[in-house]
C-alpha positions in Angstrom: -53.6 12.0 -261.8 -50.4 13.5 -263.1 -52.0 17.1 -262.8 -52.3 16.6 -259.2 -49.2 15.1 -258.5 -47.5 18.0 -260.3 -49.8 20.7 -258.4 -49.0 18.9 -255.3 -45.3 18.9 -256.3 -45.3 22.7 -256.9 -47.3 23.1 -253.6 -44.6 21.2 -251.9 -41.7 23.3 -253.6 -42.9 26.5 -252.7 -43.4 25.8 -249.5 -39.9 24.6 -249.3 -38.6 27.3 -251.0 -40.4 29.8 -248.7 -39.1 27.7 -245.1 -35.8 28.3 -247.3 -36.2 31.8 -247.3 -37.5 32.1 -243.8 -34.9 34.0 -240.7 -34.6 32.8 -237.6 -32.8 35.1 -235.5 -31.6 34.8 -232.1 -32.1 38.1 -229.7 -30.1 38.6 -226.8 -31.1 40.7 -223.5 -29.1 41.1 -220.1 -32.3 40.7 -217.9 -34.6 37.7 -216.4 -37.5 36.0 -218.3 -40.5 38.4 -217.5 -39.0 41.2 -216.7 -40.3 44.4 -218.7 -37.8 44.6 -221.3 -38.6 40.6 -222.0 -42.5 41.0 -222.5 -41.8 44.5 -224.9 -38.7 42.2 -226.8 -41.6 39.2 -227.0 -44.5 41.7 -228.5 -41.8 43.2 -231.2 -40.9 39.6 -231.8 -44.5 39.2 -233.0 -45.0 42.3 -234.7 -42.0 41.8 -236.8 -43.1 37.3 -237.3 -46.9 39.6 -238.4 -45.5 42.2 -240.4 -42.9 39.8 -242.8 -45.5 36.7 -242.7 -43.2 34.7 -240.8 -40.2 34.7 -243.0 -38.4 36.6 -239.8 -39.0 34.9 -236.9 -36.8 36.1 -233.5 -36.4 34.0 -230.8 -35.9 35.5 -227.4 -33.2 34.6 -225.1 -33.2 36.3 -221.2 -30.6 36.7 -218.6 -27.4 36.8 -220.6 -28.3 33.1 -221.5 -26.1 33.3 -225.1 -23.1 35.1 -223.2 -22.3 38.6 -221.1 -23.2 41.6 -223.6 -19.8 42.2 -223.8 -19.1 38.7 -225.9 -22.9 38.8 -227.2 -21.7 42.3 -229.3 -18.8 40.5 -230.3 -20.1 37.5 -231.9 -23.1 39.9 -233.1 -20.3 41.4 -235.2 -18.7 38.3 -236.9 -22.3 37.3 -237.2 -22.6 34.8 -235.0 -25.6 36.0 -233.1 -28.3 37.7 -235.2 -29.2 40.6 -232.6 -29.5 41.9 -228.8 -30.8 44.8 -226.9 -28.5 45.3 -224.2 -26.0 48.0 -223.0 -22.9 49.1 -225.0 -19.8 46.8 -225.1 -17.4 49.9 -224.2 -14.1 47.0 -224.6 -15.0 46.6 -228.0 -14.4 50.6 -228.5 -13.7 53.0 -225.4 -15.5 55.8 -227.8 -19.5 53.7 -226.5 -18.2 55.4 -223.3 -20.4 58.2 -224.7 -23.6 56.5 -224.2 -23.2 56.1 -220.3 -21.2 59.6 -219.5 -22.2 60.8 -216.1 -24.6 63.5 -215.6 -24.7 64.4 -219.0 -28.8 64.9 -219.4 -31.0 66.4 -216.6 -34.3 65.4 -217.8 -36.1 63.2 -219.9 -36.7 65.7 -222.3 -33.3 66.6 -222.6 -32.2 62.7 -222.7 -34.8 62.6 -225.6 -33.1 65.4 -227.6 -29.8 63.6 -226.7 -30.6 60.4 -227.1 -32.9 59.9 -229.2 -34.0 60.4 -232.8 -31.7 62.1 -234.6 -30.1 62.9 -231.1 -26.1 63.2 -231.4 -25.4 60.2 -229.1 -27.6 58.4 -230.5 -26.1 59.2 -234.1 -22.7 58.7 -233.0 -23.2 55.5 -231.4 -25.0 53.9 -234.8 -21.9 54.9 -236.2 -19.5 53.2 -233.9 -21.7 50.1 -234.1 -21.3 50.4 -238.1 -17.4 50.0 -237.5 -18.2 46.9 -235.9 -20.5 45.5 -239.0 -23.2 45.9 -236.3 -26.6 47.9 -237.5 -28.2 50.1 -234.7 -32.0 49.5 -235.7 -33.2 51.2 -232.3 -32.2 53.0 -228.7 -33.9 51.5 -225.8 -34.8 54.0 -222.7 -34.5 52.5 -219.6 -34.0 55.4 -216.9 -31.8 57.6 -214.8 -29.1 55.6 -212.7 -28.7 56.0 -208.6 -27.3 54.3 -205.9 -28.5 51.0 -204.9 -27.1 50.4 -200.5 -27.2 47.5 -198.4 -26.4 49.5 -195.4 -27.8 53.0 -194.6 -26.6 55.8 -196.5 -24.0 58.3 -195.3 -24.4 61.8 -196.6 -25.9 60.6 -199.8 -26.6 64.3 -200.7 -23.4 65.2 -200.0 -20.6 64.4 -202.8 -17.9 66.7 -201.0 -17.1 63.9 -198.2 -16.2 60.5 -198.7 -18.7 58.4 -197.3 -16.5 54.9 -196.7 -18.8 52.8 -198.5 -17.8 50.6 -200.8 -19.6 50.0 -204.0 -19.8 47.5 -207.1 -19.3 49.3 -210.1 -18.7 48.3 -213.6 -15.4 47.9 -215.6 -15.8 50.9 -217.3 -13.9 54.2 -216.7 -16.6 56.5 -216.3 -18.7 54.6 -213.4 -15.1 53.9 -211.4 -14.9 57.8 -211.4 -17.9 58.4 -211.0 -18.1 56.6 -208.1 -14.7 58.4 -206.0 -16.3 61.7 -207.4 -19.5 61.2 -205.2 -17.8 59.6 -202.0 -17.5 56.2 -202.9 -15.0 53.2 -202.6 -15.2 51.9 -206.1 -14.9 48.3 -206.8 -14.8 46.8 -210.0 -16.6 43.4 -210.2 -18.4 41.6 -213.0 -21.8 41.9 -213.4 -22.1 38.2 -212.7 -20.1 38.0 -209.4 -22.0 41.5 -208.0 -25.0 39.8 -206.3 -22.8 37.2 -204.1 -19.9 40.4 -203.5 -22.4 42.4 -202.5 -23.9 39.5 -199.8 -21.0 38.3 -198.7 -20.1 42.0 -197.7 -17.3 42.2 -200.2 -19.2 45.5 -201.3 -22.3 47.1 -199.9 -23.7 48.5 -203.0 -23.9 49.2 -206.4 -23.7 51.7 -208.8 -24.4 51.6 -212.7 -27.9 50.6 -212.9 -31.4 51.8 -211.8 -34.4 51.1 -209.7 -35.7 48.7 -212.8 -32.4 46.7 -212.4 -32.0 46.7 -209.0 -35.4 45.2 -208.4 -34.6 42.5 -211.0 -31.0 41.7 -209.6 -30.2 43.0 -206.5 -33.5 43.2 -204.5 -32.5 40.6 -201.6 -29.3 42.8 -201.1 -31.2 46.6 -201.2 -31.9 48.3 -198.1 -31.6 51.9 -199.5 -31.8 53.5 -202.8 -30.9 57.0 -204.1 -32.2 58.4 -207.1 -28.9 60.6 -208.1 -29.5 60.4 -212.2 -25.9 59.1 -212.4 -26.4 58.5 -216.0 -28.8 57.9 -218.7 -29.3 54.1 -219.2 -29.7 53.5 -222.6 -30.0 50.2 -224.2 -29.9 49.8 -227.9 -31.3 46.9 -230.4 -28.5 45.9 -232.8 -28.3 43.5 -235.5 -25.5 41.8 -237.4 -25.5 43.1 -240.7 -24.2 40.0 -242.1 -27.9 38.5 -240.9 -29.7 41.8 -242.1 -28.1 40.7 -245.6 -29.7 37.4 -245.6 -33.0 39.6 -245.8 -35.0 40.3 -248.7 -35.6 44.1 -249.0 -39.6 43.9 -247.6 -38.4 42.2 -244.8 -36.1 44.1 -244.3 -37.6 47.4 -244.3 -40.9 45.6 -242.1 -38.0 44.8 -239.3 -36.6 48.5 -239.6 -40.1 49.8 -239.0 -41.0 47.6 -236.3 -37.5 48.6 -234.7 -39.0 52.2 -234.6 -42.2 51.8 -233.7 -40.6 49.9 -230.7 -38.7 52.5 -229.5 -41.3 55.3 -230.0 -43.4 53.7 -227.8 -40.8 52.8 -225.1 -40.2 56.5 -225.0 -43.8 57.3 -224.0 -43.2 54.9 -220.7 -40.2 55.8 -219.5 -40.2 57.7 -217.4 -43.5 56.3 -215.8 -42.0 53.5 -215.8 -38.6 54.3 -213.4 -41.3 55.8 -211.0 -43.7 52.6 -210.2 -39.7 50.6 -209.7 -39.1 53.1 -207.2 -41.9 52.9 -206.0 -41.9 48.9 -205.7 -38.5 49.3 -203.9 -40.6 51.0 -201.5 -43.6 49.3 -201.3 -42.4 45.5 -201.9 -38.9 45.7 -200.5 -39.6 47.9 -197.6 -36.6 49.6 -199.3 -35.7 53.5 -198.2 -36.1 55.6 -201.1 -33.7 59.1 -200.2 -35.3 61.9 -201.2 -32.7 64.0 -202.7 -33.2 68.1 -203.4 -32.7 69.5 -206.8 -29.6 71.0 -205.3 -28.3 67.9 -204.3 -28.4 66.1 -207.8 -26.8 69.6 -209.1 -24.4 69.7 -206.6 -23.2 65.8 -207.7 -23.5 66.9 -211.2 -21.6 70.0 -211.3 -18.7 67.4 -209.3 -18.6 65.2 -211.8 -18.7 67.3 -214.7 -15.7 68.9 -213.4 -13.6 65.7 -212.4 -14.9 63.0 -214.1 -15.7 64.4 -217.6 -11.8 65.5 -218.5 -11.0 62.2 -217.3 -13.3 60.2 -219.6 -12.4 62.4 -221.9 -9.0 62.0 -222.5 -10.3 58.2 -222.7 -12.4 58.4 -225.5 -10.6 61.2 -227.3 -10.3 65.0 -225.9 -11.5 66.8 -229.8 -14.1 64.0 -230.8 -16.0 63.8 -227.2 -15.6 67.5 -226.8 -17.3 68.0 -230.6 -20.3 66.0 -228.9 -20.6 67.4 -226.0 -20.6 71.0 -228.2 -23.8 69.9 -229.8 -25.1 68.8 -226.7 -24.3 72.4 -225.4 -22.6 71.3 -222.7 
């Protein structure tokens, strides 16, 4: 009798000590339950729950629901959050203006040399995050910006004349410019206010996102939709490191692997994937879809890199962007 009572006594304080040792982590995204980056953020949550035997367990949380990205990367770095996939908080350092300059890759080949693996964005943005206490475990691909309208379009191939159109963008430097540089009435509005400014004809449009995200947040207020590769949306999954501390080293390295495996195979969608939410602006919305001409897109390009770029440049630093933008080759 006393020889099961002390087995069942050890049984029961292992099995404390292993709920003791067991992480659950909260993970932040910016965009509704369902959507695509929700399902691929569910299956890593599983993979990683697999691969550790549930001692790290991460709980998803859609549509902003633990605060804008903005606070979400603030309270990641004090460690009040675990982790996130969501855009870069540029107010937390104007250098993150990097990850969304305008125009700066042309293909998704050359965003993948840029932004990827070993790419120098991507290298220079997992250090900016390390300022913050903030680990970079992955970038997240997500497509090539345009123009989201809820009236027709006015020269939309045309970035020497200003078309009158006035157009949500966000608070960050690089999109406001942007914006005048290709004809546009910029309009700085929060992310949350966009939808209703846009419907109550404060604005009639957007810019700053893509097809992906306009179909998920603006698709009652699209009419039109240009494909101008504005930027290179890139997401990226970041962890407090104060919560990666709390980690033994196997789970650890389990959730570091998992991280990578993640974002290999969200590079081998892509790019399909921006085409079928073009195409379901099209085919669901009864959207128009502008067909723009290679020299169109390198007509807005070569505008922006000459009056945008110095601009943002100045803002983020004139030697340190330039040093990036060497190694980009551009």
């Amino acid at each position: 009798m006393k020889r099961f009572m002390t087995t069942t006594a050890a049984v029961a304080l292992m099995t404390l000590a292993s709920a003791a040792n067991a992480a659950d982590f909260k993970m932040s995204h910016v965009r509704p339950q369902d959507a695509t980056i929700d399902k691929e953020l569910r299956a890593f949550s599983e993979t990683v729950a697999d691969a550790t035997d549930g001692d790290v367990m991460i709980n998803i949380f859609p549509a902003s629901a633990l605060g804008d990205y903005t606070t979400v990367q603030e309270r990641i770095s004090v460690g009040a959050i675990e982790m996130a996939t969501q855009p870069a908080a540029t107010g937390a350092d104007r250098k993150m203006q990097i990850s969304s300059f305008p125009f700066l890759a042309n293909s998704w080949d050359e965003a993948r040399a840029i932004y990827g693996p070993d790419g120098p964005v991507r290298d220079v943005m997992a250090e900016l995050y390390a300022k913050q206490d903030i680990t970079m475990l992955a970038a997240y691909p997500v497509y090539f910006g345009g123009i989201s309208l809820n009236t027709d379009p006015v020269n939309p191939g045309d970035p020497s004349q200003s078309n009158g159109i006035k157009v949500r963008v966000p608070g960050i430097k690089s999109f406001q410019l942007t914006g005048e540089a290709l004809g546009y009435i910029p309009s700085p509005i929060p992310f949350s206010e966009a939808f209703t400014a846009i419907q109550t004809g404060v604005v009639d449009g957007v810019i700053g996102s893509g097809a992906e995200g306009y179909y998920a947040s603006f698709r009652d207020v699209t009419k039109a939709y240009i494909p101008a590769n504005t930027h290179f949306e890139v997401w990226y999954m970041i962890a407090s490191n104060e919560a990666l501390a709390g980690l033994d080293e196997d789970d650890k390295q389990a959730l570091m692997e998992a991280a990578s495996e993640f974002e290999a195979t969200r590079w081998t969608v892509a790019e399909e994937d921006q085409g079928k939410w073009e195409q379901r602006l099209a085919d669901e919305l009864g959207a128009t879809v502008v067909s723009l001409t290679d020299e169109e897109r390198a007509a807005m390009a070569a505008k922006v890199r000459a009056e945008v770029w110095p601009e943002v440049l100045k803002d983020v630093g004139e030697d340190w962007g330039q040093g990036i933008l060497d190694q980009i080759g551009k």
